[in-house]
N, C-alpha and C positions, 0 to 999 in steps of 0.2 A: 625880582621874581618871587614868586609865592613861595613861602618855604611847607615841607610836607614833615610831622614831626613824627609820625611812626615808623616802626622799624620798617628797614626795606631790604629787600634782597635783589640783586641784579644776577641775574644768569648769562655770564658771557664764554665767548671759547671760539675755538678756532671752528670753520664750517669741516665736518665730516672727521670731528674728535668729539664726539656726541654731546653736543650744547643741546640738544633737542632733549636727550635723556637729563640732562640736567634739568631744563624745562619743565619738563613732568614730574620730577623732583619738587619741583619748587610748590608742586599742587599739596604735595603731603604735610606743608608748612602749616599745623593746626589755625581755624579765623584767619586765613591770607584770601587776599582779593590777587590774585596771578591776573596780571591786564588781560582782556581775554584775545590781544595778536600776540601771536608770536614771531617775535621782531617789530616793534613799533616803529625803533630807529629815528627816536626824538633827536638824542644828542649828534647821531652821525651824522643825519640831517640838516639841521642845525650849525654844524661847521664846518660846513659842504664838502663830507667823505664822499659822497656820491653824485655821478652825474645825474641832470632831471631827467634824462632820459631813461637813466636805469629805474629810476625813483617813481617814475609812473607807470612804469610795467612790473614793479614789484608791487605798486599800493594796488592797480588792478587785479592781478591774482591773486594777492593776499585774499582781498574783497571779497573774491568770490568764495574760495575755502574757508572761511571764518564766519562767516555769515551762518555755514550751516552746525558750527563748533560750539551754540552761545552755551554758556555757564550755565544750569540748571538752576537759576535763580527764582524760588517762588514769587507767585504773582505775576498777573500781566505787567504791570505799570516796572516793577527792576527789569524785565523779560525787554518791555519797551526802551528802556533809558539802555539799557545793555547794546542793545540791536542800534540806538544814536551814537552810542559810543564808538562801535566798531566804525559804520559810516564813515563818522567825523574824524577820527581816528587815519584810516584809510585815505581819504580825503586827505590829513596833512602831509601826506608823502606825496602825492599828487599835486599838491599848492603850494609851493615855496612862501607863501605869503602867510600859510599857517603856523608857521615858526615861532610867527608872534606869539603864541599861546602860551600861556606858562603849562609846565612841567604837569603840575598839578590837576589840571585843565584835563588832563590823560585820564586821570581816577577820580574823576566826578563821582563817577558810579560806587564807586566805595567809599567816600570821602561823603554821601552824602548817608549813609548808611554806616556810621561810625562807631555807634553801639557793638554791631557784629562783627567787625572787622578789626585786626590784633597785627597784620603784617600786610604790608604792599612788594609783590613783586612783578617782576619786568624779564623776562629774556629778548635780547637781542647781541649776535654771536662779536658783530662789528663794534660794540665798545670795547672789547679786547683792545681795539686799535686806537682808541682815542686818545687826542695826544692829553698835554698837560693841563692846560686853560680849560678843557671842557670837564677834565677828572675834578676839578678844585672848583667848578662853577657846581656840579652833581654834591661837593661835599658841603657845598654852603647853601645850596637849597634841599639838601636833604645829610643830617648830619649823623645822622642812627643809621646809616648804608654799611653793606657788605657785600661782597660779592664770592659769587662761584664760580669758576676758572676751569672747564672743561679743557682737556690736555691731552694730546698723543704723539706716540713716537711722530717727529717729522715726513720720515720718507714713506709708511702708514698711511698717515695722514694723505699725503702728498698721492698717490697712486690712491687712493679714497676718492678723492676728489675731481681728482682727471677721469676713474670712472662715471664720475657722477657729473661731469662736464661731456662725457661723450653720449651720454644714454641720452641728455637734453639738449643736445648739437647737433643728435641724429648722425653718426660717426661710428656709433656702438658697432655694430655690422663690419668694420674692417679688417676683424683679424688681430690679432696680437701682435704679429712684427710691425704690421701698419700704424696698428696704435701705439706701442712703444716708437717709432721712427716721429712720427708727430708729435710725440711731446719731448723727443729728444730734438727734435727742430726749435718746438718751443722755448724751453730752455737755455740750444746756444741761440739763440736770434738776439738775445739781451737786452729787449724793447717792445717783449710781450707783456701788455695790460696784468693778465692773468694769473702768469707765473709771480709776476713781482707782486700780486693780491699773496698769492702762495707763500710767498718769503715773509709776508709780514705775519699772516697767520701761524707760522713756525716761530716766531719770537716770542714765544713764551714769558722768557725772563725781562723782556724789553717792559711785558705787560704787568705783570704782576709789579718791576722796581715802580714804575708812572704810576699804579694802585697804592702802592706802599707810603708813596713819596708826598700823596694826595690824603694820606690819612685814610684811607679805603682798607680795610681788612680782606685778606683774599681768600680763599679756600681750593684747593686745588684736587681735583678731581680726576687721578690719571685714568685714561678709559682703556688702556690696554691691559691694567691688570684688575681691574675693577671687580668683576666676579668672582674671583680670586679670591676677594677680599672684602667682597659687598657688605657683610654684616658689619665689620670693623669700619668700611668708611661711613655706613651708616651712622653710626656710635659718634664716630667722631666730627662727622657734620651737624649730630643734632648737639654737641659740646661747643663747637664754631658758633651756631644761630643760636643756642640756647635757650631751645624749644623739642618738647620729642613729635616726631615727625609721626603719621598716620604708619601704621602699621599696614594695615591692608590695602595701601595703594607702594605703598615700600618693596612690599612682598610682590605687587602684582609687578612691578616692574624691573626684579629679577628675573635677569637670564634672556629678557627680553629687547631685542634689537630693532631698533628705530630707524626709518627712511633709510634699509636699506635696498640696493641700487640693485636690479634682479638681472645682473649677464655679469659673466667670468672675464675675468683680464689678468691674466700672466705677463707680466712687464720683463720686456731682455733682463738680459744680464749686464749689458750694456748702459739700457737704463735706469737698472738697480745700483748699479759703478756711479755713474753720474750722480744721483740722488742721494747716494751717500758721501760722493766728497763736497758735495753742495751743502749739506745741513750737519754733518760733523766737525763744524769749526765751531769755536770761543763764539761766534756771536749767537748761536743757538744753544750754547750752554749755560749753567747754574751762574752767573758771577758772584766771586770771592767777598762782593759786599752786601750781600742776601742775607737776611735773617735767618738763625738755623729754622725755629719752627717744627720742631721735627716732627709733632702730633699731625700737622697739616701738609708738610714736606715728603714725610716717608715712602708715598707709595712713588715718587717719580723715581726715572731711572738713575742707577748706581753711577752711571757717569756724570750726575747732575748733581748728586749728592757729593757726588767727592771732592767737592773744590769748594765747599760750604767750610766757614770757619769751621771750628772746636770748640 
C-alpha cells in the first residue's frame, strides 16, 4: 500500500459525543487538506464493520450533502478534481470492489497540490472501533498519525443517541414513557443490533489502549466539560499536533452546538437505573495499565482518573 508521509490527523469518537465538533476542529489545522466527507470510512470498510447495505445508503446521502459542502478551493480545475474526488470517494462505500484503492488514492486532491499542503486529516467516528490489524495497517502506511478521541459520559451519550435514533425512526412523537419503555425493551432484549453498536461506542478505554498499543498518539477530548474549558483544551491540543490552530475558526466554534437533534426526551427514572448499572462497571472504566498522560487525560471524569497509576 502506498504509504502517505505527512502528518496526519484522524478525528474519531463515539457518534453523539461530538466527533462532528472535533471535525471542524480539524479545519483550524493551519495548510491541512481535511478530506472533504466526513466519514469516508476507508478502514471500517475495508474490514467489513459494516453491512453493504448500510454502506450504500450511507454513500448515497453522504453524496448528496457533500456535494453542495466543496472546500472553496481556487480555480475551476481543484473545484473540478474536488467535485471527482467526493464522487469517487462516495462511490467506494457503494462498491465493495473499491477497497482496492490505496489509502492514498482518498487525497489525490492534496497530494497532488503538495507545495500548499502541511497536514492530511480524516474524520470518521467508527475507527474508534477498529480492531488491531487495521490500527497497525493505518500505522505502517501512515507513520506521522494521531488521532483525536471525542468522549462523553456513557449513559449522555447513550440517551443522545436513542434521541437521534428516534427523530430518524420517526418514533420522536411517542411521548416519553413510550420512548423510555422502548429502549428499555431494547436493552433487555440482549440481541439488539443497536444497543450492542451503543456498548462498543461507550469503550472508551477499549479505544484509546488498541491506539496506544498501535503506536497511534490519542488525544482526548471530553465533550461534557469542554466549554468549561475550551481555551485550555485548545492550548493543549495545539501542544498534542504541534501546530497553533486558526484562531478565528477556534473562536467561531465556541459555545457552539452541532447536529443537534430538535424535540425533548425526558428518559424514566427506570431508564436512567438501567443505563447507569449498564455502563458503571470496570469495562467502561480508565484501566490501571493506561498511561497517566495527564496533560491529555485531565479533563475525563474523576472516576476514570482514579485508578490511573501514580
Amino acid at each position: 500500500m502506498e504509504k502517505i508521509s505527512l502528518p496526519f490527523v484522524f478525528g474519531i469518537g463515539s457518534q453523539r459525543a461530538g466527533s462532528t465538533f472535533v471535525s471542524h476542529l480539524l479545519n483550524a489545522i493551519p495548510n491541512a487538506y481535511v478530506h472533504p466527507l466526513k466519514e469516508l470510512h476507508y478502514f471500517d470498510t475495508k474490514y467489513e464493520m459494516r453491512s453493504l447495505h448500510v454502506l450504500e445508503s450511507l454513500s448515497k446521502y453522504r453524496l448528496a450533502i457533500n456535494i453542495e459542502s466543496l472546500l472553496p478551493y481556487p480555480g475551476q480545475s481543484a473545484l473540478e478534481l474536488l467535485t471527482d474526488q467526493i464522487v469517487s470517494d462516495s462511490k467506494f462505500s457503494n462498491d465493495p470492489s473499491c477497497k482496492n484503492h490505496d489509502y492514498a488514492y482518498h487525497f489525490r486532491a492534496a497530494l497532488t497540490r503538495r507545495n500548499d499542503i502541511a497536514y492530511l486529516c480524516e474524520s470518521t467516528p467508527e475507527y474508534m472501533l477498529l480492531p488491531t490489524d487495521a490500527l497497525l495497517e493505518i500505522k505502517n502506511t501512515i507513520p506521522n498519525c494521531k488521532a483525536v478521541l471525542a468522549v462523553r459520559d456513557p449513559v449522555k451519550r447513550f440517551i443522545s443517541a436513542f434521541r437521534f435514533l428516534a427523530a430518524h425512526e420517526s418514533f420522536a412523537n411517542d411521548g416519553n414513557e413510550a420512548l423510555s419503555q422502548r429502549a428499555i425493551d431494547m436493552l433487555d432484549s440482549g440481541t439488539d443490533g443497536w444497543i450492542n453498536q451503543q456498548d462498543q461506542f461507550n469503550q472508551y478505554v477499549q479505544a484509546i489502549t488498541r491506539y496506544e498499543q498501535a503506536g497511534i498518539p490519542v488525544f482526548v477530548v471530553f465533550t461534557d466539560t469542554l466549554q468549561t474549558n475550551y481555551s485550555e483544551v485548545v492550548s493543549d491540543l495545539e501542544e498534542f499536533l504541534e501546530v497553533k490552530l486558526d484562531a478565528t475558526i477556534v473562536n467561531n466554534l465556541s459555545g457552539k452546538k452541532i447536529n443537534e437533534v430538535q424535540f425533548d426526551f425526558q428518559p424514566s427514572q427506570e431508564l436512567l437505573a438501567k443505563l447507569s448499572k449498564r455502563y458503571q462497571t470496570p469495562e467502561y472504566d480508565m484501566p490501571p495499565q493506561m498511561s497517566r498522560r495527564s496533560k491529555l487525560l485531565k479533563y475525563l471524569p474523576e472516576s476514570w482518573k482514579s485508578v490511573l497509576p501514580t
